[in-house]
C-alpha positions in Angstrom: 157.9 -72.8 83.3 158.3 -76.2 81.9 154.7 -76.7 82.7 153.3 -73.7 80.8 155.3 -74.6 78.1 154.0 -77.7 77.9 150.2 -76.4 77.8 151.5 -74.1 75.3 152.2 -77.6 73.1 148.1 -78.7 73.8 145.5 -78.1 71.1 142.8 -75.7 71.9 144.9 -74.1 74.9 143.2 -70.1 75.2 144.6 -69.0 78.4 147.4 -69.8 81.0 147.4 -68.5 84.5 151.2 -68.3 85.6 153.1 -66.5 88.4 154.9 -63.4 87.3 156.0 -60.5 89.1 159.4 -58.5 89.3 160.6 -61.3 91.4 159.4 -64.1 88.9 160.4 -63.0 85.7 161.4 -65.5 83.6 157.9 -65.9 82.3 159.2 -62.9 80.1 162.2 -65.0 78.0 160.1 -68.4 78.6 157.0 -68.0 77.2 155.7 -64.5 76.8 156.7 -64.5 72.5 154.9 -68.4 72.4 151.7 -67.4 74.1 151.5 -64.0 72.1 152.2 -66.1 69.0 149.7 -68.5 69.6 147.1 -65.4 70.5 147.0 -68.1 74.3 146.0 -65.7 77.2 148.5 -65.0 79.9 146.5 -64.6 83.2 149.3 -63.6 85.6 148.5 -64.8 89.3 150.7 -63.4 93.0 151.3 -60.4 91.1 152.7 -58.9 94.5 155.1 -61.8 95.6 152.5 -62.9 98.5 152.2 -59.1 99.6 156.1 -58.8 99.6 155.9 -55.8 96.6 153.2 -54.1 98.4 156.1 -52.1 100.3 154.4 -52.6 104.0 156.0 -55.6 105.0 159.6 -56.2 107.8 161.2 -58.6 108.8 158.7 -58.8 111.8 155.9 -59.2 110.3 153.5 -62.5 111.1 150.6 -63.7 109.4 147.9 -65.3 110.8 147.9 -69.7 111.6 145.7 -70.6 108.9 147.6 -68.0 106.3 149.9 -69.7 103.8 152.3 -67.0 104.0 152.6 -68.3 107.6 152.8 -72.6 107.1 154.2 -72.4 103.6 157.6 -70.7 103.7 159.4 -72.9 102.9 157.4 -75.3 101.1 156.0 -77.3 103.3 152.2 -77.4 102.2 152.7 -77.3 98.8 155.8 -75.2 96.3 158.1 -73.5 97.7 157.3 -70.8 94.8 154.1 -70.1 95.7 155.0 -68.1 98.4 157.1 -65.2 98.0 157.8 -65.8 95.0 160.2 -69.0 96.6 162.4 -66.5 98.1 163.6 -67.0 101.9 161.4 -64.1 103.5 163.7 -62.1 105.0 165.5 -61.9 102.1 162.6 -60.9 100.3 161.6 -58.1 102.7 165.1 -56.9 101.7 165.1 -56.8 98.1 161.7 -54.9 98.1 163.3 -52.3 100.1 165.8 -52.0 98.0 163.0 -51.7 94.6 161.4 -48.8 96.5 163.8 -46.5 95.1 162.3 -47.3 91.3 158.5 -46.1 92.3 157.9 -43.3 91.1 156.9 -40.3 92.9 153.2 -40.1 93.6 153.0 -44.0 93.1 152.7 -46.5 96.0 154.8 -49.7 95.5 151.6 -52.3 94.9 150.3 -49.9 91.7 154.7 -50.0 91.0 154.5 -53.7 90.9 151.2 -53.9 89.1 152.0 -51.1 86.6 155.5 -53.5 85.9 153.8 -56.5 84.8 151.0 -54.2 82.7 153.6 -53.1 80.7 154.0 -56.2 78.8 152.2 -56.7 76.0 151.7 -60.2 76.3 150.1 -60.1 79.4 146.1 -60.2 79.6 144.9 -59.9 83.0 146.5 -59.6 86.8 144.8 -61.2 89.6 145.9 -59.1 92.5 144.5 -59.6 96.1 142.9 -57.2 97.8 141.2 -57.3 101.7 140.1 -53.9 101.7 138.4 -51.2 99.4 141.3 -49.0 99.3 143.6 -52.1 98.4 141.4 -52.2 95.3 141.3 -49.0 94.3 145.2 -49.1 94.5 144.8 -52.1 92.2 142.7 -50.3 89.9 145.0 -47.0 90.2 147.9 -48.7 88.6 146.2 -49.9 85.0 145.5 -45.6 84.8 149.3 -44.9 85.7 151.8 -44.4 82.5 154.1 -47.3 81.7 157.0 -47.1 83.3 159.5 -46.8 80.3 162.6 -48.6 79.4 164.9 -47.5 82.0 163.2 -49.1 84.9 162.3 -51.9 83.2 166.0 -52.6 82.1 167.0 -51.8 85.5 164.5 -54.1 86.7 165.8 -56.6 84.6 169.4 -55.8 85.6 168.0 -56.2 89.3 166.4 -59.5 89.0 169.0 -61.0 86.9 171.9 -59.3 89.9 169.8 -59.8 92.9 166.9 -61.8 92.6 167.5 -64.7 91.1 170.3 -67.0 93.3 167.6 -66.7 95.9 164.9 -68.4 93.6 163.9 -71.6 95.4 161.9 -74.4 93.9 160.9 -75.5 90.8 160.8 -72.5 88.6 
């Protein structure tokens, strides 16, 4: 954050590509009001944690050699944040469990997730992944869903700021 809000301080700055995601939100008290403010872009990259808040991961699951997911865990290659969201993956797989009781019916938890960060005003575009046709149609489902109202969001909040956070590794 301290480096988006340092471009935030540069002349001529349009756009800024950050991580944010329910398990990265402090984009939302850090720089959100700026950026609107300044009428700067928010493009909003791992929008689903490294797959975490697509709901299909365990703590079993492996990823291929050459997958970052696999040689980045902890940081090695490059920040710790960039992959799941710089939360010890077990862990991770745990706490999206636990946010699969907040999708709504008829939702899956990737359009959930999406839908979250669509919500915010300040936000101009997510950059989700997608290996397969029906990953993007889920990705495309979730800008047609409704918002998701106050109460999850709050409770989201109330789950990052209660769950979430300690496990934060890495500069953030």
């Amino acid at each position: 954050m301290d480096e988006a809000l340092w471009c935030l301080t540069q002349p001529g700055c349009v756009s800024l590509q950050i991580i944010f995601n329910i398990f990265r939100q402090k984009p939302i008290e850090t720089i959100f009001a700026k950026a609107k403010a300044q009428s700067v872009g928010l493009i909003v990259r791992l929008p689903l944690a490294s797959g975490l808040l697509s709901g299909r991961m365990s703590k079993t699951t492996t990823f291929p050699v050459d997958d970052h997911r696999n040689f980045n865990r902890d940081g090695q290659a490059f920040n710790v944040g960039e992959t799941f969201a710089g939360i010890p993956f077990e862990r991770a797989v745990e706490l999206a469990d636990d946010l699969k009781s907040y999708v709504p019916p008829g939702s899956s938890m990737a359009e959930f997730a999406l839908r979250w960060i669509l919500d915010y005003e300040a936000v101009s575009v997510v950059i989700p992944g997608a290996r397969n046709p029906e990953q993007v149609k889920c990705n495309v489902k979730a800008s047609a869903n409704e918002p998701l109202g106050k109460t999850i969001h709050e409770a989201l909040a109330s789950f990052y700021s209660h769950q979430i956070m300690e496990h934060i590794r890495g500069p953030y």
